[in-house]
ROFILUM-33034 format. One record per residue (C-alpha): residue number from 1; residue in one letter; z, y, x. Coordinates in steps of 0.02 Angstrom, whole numbers, plus 50000, padded with zeros to 5 digits. Layout:
BEGIN
pt k=NUM&r=A&c3=Z&c2=Y&c1=X
...
This chain:
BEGIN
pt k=1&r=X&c3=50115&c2=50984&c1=51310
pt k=2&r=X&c3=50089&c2=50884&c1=51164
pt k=3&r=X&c3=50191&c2=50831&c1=51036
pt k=4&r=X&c3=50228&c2=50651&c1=50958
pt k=5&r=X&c3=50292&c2=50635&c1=50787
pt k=6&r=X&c3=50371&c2=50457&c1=50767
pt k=7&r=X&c3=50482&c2=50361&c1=50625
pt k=8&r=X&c3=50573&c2=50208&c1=50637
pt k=9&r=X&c3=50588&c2=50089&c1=50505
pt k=10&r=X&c3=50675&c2=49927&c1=50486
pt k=11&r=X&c3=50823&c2=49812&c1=50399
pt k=12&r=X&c3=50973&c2=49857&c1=50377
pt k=13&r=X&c3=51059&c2=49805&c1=50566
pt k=14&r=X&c3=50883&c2=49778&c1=50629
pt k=15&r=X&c3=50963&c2=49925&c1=50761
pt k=16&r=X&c3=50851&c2=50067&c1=50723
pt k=17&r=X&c3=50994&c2=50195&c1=50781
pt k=18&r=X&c3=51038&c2=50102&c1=50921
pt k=19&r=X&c3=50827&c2=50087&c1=50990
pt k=20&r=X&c3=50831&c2=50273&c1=50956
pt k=21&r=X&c3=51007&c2=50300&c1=51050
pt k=22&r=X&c3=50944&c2=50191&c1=51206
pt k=23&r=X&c3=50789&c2=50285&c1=51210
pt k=24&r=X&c3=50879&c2=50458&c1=51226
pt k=25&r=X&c3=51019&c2=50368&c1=51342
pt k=26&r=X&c3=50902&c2=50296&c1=51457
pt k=27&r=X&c3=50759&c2=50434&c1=51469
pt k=28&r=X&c3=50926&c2=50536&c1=51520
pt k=29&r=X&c3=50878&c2=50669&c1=51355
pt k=30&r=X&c3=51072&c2=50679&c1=51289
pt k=31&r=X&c3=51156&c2=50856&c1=51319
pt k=32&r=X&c3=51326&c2=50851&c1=51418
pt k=33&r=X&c3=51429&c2=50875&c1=51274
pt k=34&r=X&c3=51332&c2=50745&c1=51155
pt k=35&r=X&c3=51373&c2=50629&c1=51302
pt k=36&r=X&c3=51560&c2=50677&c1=51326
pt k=37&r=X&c3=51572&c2=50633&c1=51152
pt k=38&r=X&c3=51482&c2=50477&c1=51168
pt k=39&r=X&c3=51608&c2=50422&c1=51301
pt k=40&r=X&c3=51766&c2=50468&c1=51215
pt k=41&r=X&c3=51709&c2=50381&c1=51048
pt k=42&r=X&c3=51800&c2=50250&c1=50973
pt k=43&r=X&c3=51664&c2=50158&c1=50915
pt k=44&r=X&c3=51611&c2=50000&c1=51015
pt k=45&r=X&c3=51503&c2=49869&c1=51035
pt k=46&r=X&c3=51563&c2=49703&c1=51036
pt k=47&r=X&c3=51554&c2=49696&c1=51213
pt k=48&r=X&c3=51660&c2=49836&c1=51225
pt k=49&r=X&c3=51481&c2=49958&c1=51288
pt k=50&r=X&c3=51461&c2=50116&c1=51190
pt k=51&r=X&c3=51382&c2=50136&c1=51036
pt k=52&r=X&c3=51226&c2=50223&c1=51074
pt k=53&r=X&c3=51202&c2=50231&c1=50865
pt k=54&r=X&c3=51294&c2=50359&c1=50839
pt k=55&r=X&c3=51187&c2=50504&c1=50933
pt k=56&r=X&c3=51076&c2=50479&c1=50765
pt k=57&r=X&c3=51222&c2=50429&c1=50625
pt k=58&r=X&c3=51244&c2=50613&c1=50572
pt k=59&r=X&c3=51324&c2=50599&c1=50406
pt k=60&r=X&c3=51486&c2=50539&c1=50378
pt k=61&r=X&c3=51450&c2=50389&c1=50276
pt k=62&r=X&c3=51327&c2=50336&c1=50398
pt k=63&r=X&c3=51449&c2=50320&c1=50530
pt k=64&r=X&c3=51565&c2=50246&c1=50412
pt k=65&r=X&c3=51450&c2=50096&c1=50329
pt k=66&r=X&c3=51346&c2=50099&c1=50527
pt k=67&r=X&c3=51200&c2=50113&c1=50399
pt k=68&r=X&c3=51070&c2=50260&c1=50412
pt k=69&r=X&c3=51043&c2=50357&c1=50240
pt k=70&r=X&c3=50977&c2=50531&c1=50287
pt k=71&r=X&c3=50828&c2=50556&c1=50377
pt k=72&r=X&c3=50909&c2=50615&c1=50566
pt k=73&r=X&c3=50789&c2=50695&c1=50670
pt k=74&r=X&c3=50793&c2=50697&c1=50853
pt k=75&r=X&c3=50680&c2=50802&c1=50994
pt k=76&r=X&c3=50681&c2=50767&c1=51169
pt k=77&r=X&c3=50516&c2=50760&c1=51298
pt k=78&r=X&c3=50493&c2=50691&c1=51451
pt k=79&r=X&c3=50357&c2=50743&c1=51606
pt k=80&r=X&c3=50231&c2=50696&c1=51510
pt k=81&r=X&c3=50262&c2=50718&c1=51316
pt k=82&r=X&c3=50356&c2=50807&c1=51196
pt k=83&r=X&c3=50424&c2=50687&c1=51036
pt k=84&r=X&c3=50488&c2=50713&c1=50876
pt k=85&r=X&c3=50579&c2=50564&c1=50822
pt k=86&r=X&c3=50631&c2=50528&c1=50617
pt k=87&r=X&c3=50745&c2=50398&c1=50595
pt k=88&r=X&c3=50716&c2=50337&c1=50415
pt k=89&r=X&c3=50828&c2=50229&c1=50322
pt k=90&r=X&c3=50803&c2=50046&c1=50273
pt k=91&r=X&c3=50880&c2=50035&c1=50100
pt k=92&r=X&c3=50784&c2=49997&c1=49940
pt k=93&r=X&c3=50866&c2=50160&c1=49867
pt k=94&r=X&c3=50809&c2=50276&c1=50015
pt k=95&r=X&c3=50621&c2=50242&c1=50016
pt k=96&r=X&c3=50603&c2=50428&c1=49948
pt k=97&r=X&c3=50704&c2=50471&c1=50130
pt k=98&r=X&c3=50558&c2=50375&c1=50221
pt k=99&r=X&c3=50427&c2=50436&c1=50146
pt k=100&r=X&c3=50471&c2=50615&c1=50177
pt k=101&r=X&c3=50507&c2=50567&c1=50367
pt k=102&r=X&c3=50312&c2=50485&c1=50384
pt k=103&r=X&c3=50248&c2=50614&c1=50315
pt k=104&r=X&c3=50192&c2=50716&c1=50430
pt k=105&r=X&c3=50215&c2=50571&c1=50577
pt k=106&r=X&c3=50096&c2=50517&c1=50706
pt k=107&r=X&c3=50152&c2=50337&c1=50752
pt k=108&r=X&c3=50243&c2=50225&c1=50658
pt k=109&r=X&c3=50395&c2=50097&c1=50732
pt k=110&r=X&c3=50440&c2=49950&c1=50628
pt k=111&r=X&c3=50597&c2=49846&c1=50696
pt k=112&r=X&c3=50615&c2=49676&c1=50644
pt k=113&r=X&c3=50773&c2=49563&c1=50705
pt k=114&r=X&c3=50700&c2=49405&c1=50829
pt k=115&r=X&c3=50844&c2=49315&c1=50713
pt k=116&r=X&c3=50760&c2=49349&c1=50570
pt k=117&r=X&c3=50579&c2=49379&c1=50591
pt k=118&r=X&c3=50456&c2=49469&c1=50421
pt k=119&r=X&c3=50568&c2=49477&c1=50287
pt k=120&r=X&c3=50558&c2=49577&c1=50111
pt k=121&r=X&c3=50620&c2=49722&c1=50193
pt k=122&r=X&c3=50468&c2=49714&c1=50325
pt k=123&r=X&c3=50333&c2=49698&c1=50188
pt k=124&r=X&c3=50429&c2=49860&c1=50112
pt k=125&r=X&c3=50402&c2=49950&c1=50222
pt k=126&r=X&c3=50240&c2=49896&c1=50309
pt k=127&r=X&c3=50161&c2=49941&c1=50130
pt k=128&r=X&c3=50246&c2=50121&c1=50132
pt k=129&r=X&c3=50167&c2=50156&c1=50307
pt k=130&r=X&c3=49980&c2=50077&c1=50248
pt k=131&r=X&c3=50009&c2=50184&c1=50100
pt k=132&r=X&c3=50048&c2=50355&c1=50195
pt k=133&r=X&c3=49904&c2=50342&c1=50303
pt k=134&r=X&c3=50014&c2=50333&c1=50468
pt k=135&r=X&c3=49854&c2=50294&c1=50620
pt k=136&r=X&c3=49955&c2=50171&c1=50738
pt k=137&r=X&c3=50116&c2=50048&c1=50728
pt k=138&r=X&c3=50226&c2=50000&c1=50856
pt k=139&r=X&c3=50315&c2=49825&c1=50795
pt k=140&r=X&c3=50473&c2=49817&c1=50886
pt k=141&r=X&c3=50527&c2=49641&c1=50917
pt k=142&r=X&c3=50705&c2=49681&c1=50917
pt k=143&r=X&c3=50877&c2=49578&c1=50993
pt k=144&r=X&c3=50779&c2=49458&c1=51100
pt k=145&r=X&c3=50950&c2=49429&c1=51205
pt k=146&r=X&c3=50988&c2=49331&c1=51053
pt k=147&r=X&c3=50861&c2=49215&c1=51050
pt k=148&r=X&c3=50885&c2=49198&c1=51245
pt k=149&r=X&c3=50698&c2=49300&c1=51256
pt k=150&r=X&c3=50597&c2=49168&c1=51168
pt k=151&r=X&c3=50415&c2=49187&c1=51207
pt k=152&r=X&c3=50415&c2=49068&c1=51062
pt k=153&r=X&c3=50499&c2=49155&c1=50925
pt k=154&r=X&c3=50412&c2=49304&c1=50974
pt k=155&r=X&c3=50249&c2=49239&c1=50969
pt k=156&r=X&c3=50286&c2=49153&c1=50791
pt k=157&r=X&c3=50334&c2=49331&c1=50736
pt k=158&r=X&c3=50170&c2=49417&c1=50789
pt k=159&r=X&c3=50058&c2=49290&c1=50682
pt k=160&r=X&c3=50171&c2=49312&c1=50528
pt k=161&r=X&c3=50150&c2=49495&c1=50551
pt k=162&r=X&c3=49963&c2=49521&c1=50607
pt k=163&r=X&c3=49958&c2=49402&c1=50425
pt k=164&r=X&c3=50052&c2=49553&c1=50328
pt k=165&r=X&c3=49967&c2=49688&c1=50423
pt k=166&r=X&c3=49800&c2=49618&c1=50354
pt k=167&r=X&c3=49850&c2=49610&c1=50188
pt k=168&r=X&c3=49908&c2=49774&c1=50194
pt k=169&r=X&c3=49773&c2=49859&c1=50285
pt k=170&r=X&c3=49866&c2=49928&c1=50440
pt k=171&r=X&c3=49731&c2=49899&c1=50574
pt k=172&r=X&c3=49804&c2=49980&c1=50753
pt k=173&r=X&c3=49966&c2=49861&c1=50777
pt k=174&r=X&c3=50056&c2=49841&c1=50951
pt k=175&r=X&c3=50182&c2=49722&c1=50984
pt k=176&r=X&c3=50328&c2=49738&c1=51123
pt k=177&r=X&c3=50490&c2=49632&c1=51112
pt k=178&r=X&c3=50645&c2=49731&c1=51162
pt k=179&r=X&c3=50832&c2=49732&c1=51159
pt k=180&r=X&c3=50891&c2=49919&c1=51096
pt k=181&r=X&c3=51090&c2=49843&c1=51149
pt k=182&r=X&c3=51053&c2=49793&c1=51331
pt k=183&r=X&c3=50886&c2=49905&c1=51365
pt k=184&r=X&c3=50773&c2=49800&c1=51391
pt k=185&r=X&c3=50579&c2=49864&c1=51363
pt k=186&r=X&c3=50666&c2=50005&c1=51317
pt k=187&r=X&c3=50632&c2=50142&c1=51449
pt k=188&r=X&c3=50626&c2=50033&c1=51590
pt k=189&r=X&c3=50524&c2=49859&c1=51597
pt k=190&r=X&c3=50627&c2=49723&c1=51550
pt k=191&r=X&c3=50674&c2=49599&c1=51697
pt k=192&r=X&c3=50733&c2=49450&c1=51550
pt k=193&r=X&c3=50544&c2=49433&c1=51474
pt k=194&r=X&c3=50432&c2=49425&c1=51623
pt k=195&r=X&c3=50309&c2=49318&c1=51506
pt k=196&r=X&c3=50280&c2=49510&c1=51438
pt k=197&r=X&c3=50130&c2=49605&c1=51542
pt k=198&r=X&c3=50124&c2=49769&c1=51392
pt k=199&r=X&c3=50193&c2=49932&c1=51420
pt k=200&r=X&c3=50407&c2=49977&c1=51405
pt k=201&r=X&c3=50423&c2=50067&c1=51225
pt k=202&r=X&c3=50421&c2=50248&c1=51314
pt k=203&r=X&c3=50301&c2=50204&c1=51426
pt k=204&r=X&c3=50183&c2=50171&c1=51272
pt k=205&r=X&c3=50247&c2=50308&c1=51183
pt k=206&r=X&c3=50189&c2=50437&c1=51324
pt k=207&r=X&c3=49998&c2=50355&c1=51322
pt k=208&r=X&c3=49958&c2=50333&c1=51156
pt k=209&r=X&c3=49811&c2=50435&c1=51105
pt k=210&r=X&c3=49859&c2=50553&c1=50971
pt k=211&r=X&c3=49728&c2=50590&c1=50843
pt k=212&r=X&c3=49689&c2=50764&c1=50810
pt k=213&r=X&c3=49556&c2=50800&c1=50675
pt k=214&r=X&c3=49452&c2=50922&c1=50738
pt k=215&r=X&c3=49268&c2=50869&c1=50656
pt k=216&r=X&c3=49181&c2=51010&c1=50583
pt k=217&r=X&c3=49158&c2=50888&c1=50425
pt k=218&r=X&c3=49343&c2=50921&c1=50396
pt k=219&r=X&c3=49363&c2=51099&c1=50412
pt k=220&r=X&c3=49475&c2=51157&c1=50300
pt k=221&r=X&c3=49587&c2=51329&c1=50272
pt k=222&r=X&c3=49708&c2=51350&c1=50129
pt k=223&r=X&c3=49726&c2=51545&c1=50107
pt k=224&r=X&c3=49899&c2=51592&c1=50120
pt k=225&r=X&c3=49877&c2=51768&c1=50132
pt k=226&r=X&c3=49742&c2=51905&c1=50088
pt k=227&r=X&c3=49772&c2=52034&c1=50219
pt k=228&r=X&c3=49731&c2=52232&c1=50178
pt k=229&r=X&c3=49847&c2=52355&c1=50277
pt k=230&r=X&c3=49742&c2=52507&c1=50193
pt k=231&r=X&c3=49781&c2=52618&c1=50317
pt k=232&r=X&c3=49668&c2=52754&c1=50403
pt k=233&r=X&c3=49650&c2=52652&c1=50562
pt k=234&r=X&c3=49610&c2=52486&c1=50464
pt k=235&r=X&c3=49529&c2=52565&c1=50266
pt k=236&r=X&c3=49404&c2=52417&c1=50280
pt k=237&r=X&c3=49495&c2=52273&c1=50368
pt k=238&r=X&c3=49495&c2=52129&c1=50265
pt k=239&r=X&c3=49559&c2=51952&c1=50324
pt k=240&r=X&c3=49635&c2=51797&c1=50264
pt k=241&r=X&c3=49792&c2=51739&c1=50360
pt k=242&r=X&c3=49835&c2=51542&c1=50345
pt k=243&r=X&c3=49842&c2=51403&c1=50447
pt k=244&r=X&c3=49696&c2=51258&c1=50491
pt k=245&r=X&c3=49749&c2=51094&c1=50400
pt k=246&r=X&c3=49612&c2=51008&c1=50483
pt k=247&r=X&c3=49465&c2=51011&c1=50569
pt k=248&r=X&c3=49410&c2=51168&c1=50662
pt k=249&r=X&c3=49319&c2=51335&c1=50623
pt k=250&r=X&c3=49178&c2=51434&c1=50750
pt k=251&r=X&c3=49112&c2=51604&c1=50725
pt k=252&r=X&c3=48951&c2=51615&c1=50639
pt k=253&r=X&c3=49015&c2=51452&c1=50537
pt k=254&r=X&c3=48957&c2=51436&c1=50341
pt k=255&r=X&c3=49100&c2=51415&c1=50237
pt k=256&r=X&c3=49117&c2=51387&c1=50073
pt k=257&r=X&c3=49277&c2=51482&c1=49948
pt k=258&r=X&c3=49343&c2=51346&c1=49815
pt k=259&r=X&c3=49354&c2=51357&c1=49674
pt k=260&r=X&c3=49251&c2=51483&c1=49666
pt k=261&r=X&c3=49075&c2=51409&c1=49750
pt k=262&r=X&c3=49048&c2=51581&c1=49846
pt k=263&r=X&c3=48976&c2=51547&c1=50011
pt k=264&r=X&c3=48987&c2=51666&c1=50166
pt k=265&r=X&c3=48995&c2=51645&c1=50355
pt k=266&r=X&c3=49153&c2=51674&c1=50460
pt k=267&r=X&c3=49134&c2=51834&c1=50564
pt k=268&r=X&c3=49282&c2=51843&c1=50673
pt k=269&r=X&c3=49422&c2=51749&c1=50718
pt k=270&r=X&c3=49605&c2=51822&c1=50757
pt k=271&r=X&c3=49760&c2=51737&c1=50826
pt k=272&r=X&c3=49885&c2=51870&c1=50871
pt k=273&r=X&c3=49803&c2=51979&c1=50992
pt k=274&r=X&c3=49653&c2=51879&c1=51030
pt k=275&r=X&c3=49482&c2=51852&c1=50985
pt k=276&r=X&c3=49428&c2=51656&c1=51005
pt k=277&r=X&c3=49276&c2=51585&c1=50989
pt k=278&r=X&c3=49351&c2=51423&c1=50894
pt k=279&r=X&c3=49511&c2=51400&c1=50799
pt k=280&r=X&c3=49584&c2=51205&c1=50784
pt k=281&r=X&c3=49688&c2=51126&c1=50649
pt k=282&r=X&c3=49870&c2=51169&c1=50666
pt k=283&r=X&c3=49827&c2=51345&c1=50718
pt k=284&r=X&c3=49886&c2=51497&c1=50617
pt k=285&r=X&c3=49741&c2=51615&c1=50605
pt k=286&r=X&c3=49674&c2=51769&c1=50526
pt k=287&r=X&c3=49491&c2=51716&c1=50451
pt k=288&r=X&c3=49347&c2=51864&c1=50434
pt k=289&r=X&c3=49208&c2=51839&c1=50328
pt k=290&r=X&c3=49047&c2=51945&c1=50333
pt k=291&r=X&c3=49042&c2=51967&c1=50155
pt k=292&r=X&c3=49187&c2=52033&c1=50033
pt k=293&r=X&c3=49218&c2=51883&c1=49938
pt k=294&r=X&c3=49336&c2=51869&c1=49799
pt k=295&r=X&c3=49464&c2=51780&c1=49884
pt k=296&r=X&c3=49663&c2=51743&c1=49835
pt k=297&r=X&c3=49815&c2=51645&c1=49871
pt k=298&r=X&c3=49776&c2=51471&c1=49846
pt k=299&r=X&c3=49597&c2=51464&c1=49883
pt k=300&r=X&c3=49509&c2=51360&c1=50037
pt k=301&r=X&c3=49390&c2=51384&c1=50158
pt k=302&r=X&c3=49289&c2=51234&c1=50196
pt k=303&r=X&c3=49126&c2=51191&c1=50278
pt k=304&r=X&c3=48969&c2=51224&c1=50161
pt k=305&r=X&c3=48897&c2=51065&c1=50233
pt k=306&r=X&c3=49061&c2=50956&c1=50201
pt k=307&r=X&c3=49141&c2=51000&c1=50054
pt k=308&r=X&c3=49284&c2=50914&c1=49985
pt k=309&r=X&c3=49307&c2=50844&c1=49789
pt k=310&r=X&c3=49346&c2=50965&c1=49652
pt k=311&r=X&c3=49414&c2=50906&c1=49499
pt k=312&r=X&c3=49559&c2=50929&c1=49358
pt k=313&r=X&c3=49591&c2=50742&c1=49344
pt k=314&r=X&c3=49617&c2=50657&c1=49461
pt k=315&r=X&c3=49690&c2=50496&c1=49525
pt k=316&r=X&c3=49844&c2=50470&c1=49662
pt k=317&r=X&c3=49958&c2=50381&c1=49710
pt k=318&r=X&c3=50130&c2=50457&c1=49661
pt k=319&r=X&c3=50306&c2=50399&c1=49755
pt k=320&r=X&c3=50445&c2=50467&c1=49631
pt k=321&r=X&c3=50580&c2=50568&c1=49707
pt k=322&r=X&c3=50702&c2=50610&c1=49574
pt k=323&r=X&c3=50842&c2=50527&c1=49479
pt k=324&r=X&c3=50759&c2=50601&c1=49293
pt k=325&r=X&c3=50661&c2=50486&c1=49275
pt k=326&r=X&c3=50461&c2=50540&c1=49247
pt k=327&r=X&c3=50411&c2=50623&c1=49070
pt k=328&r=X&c3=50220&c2=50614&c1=49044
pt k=329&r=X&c3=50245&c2=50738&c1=48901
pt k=330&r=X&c3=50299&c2=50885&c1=49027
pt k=331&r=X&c3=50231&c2=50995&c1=49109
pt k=332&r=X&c3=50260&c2=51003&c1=49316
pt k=333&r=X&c3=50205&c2=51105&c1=49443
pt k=334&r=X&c3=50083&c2=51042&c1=49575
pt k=335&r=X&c3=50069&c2=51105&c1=49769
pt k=336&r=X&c3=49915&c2=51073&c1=49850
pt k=337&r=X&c3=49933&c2=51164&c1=50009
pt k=338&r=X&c3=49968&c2=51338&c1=49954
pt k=339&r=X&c3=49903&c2=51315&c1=49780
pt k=340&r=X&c3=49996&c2=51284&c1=49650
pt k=341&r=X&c3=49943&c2=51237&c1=49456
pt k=342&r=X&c3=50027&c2=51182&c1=49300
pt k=343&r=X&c3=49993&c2=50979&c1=49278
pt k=344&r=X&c3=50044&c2=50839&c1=49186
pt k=345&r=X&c3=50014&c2=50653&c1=49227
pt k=346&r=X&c3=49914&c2=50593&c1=49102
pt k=347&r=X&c3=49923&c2=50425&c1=49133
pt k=348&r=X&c3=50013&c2=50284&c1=49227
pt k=349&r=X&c3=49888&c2=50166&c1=49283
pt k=350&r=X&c3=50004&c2=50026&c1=49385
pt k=351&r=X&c3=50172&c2=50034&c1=49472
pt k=352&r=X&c3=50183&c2=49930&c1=49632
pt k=353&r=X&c3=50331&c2=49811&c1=49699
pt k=354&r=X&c3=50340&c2=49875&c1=49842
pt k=355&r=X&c3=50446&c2=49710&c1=49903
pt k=356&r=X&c3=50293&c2=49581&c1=49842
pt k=357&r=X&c3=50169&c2=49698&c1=49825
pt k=358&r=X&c3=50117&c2=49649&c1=49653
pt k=359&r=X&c3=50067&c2=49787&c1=49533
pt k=360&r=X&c3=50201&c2=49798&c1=49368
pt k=361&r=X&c3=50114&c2=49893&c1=49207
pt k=362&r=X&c3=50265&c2=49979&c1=49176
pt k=363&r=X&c3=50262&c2=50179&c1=49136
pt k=364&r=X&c3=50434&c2=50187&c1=49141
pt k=365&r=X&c3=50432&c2=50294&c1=49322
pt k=366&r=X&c3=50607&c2=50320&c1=49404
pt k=367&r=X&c3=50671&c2=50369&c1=49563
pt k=368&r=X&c3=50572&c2=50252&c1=49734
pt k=369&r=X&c3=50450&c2=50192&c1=49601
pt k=370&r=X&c3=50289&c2=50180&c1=49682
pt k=371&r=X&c3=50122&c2=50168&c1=49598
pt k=372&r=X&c3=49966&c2=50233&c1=49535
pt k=373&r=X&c3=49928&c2=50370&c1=49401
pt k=374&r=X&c3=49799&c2=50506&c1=49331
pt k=375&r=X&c3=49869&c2=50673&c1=49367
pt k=376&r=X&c3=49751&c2=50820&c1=49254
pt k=377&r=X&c3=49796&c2=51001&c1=49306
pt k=378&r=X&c3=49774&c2=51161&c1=49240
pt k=379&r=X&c3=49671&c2=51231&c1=49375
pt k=380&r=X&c3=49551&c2=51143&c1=49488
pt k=381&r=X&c3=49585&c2=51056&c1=49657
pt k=382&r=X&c3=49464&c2=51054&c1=49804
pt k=383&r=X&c3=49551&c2=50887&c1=49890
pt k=384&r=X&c3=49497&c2=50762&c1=49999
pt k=385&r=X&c3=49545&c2=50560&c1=49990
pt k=386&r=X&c3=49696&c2=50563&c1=50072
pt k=387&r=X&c3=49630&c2=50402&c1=50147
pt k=388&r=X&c3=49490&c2=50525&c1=50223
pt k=389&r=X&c3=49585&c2=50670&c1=50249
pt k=390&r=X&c3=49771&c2=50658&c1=50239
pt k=391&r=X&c3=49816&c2=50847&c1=50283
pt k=392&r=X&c3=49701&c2=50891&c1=50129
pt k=393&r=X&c3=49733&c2=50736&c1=50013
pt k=394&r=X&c3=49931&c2=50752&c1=50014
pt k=395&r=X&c3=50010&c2=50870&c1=49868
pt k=396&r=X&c3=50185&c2=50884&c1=49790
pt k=397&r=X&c3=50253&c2=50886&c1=49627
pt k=398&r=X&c3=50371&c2=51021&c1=49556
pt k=399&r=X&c3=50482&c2=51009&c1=49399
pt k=400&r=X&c3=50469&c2=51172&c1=49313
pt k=401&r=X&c3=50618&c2=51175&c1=49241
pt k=402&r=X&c3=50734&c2=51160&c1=49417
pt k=403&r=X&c3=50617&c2=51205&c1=49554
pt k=404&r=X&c3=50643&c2=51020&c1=49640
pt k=405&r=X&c3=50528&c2=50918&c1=49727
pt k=406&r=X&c3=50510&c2=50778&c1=49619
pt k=407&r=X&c3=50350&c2=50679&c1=49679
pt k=408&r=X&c3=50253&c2=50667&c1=49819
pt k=409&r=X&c3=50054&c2=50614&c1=49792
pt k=410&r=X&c3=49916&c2=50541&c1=49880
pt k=411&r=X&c3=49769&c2=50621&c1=49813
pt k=412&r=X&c3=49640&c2=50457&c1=49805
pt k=413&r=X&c3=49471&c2=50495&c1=49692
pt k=414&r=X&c3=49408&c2=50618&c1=49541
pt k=415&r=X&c3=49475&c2=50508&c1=49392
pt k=416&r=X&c3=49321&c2=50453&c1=49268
């Protein structure tokens, strides 16, 4: 069955918690004790229903400010698909939160209040979901009962946002108008907006096609592991163990070893017990190659025909995760897939507002700063745009001194 990775973004009290909370209520995915609990709560709506926010308000301050901080994730399936859902927070301060939770997300949701309509917050995070590559958005027109289910309003919010989306560059944007309080568009179709002929929110969510890079031209295979047993059953088995970040792999492929150049062409293909013909991205594999190649930790298979950029400098974008504030005369580690070098950024080209957009020539980096630099490491990088190829593009920054994440990048170009 496959599997939908989601996030949900919005305001604060746009009702991310509570869309997430009617989604598990309704599509009957709470476990009898979460919804004994839910019952016996204290917490109310005004109306005196329960508050379905609190099946994702996990931390104590959360359910204390009815704000979401953390990133909460939540798993439930129905008949048709399995989904993975990251609730992200809305707050200015949080924006390192969300960008961990899209990382690795399929589909986007952006909630914006019918009250309200595209507000700073909106363009915030719009920007942060153009900027991690995320394929298709799902704007939630949210607390429609409160504009008595205004075609109107709606329809004024859908131009102001197909405006933003452009200027941002998110291209696949649905629309629905919902009410995460009363349910409506939710699970079921909504009886209130019968102007609406789209899909219910779940109903969309089980259809929507889920992109899975399997194009030779992307075939790529971060070594994570040389395997030797040396034994007298296996003296000459050689294979590399790893898994496919993208594209796909047949026997009697060329591939190509970076950073090394050497060329070879795969042999056999293992996955546990068997023997296939083909290996996919996602899949953890053992590689063999016809040749004995020089091959460690760190290094990538990729197609001979399609290979990606190599470079020391190069330039990204970086979103700063740590309250010390960026030093451009230290040295960090970088992680690209299951590499990892000595750097330093050499140079900050631009930060960017992330609530106007406009670009600030400030190199003075702190924690959420957002922006644009040239990154020069000690060993090369075979990478792809992250534009191109996100699940080769993306890499991590490491301060030596602590062992924290303290930056995520978005590998862009070679730098001139």
């Amino acid at each position: 069955m496959e599997i939908l990775k989601f996030i949900t973004a919005g305001s604060v009290d746009d009702g991310k918690s509570t869309l997430i909370g009617r989604l598990l209520y309704d599509s009957e995915s709470i476990l009898l004790d979460q919804l004994e609990a839910l019952h016996s709560s204290n917490r109310k709506n005004d109306d005196g229903t329960i508050d379905l926010a609190i099946l994702t308000d996990g931390l104590k301050a959360e359910r204390e400010q009815g704000i979401t901080i953390d990133v909460a994730y939540k798993y439930f399936q129905t008949e048709k698909r399995k989904f993975i859902i990251a609730d992200t927070p809305g707050h200015t301060q949080y924006t390192r939160n969300m960008v961990t939770g899209a990382s690795n997300a399929n589909l986007a949701i952006i909630l914006i209040d019918a009250r309200k309509g595209v507000i700073e917050q909106t363009i915030r995070h719009s920007f942060l979901v153009s900027l991690l590559g995320l394929p298709q958005v799902v704007v939630c027109i949210n607390k429609m009962d409160m504009v008595d289910f205004s075609e109107e309003v709606y329809n004024d919010i859908v131009k102001n946002y197909q405006a933003l989306a452009t200027k941002v560059g998110l291209k696949n944007v649905v629309f629905i108008p919902v009410s995460a309080l009363k349910g409506d568009n939710i699970v079921n179709k909504s009886t209130n907006i019968n102007w609406y002929n789209g899909k219910s929110l779940l109903d969309y969510l089980e259809t929507v096609e889920i992109n899975i890079d399997d194009t030779i031209a992307h075939a790529r295979f971060p070594v994570q592991w040389v395997v030797r047993p040396q034994t007298d059953e296996l003296h000459d088995y050689r294979g590399y163990a790893g898994r496919i970040s993208s594209g796909s792999f047949r026997i009697n492929d060329k591939v190509t070893v970076l950073p090394s150049g050497f060329s070879s062409t795969v042999s056999k293909i293992e996955v546990f017990d068997k023997e296939p013909e083909e290996a996919f991205a996602g899949m953890s594999v053992t590689v063999h190659l016809k040749d004995n190649i020089d091959i460690s930790r760190g290094d990538i298979l990729v197609n001979t025909d399609y290979q990606p950029q190599l470079s020391q400098v190069i330039e990204a974008d970086l979103c700063w995760m740590d309250t010390r504030a960026l030093d451009t005369s230290h040295t960090y580690f970088i992680q690209h897939n299951s590499k990892v070098t000595r750097c330093r950024i050499q140079e900050v080209l631009h930060k960017v507002n992330i609530n106007t957009l406009e670009k600030e020539y400030d190199s003075d980096f702190k924690l959420n700063d957002i922006g644009r630099i040239i990154i020069k490491t000690a060993d090369p990088l075979a990478f792809d745009p992250y534009q191109v190829n996100k699940a080769n593009g993306g890499a991590i920054i490491i301060d030596s001194r602590t062992n924290v994440t303290v930056g995520a990048l978005m590998l862009r170009a070679v730098a001139d």
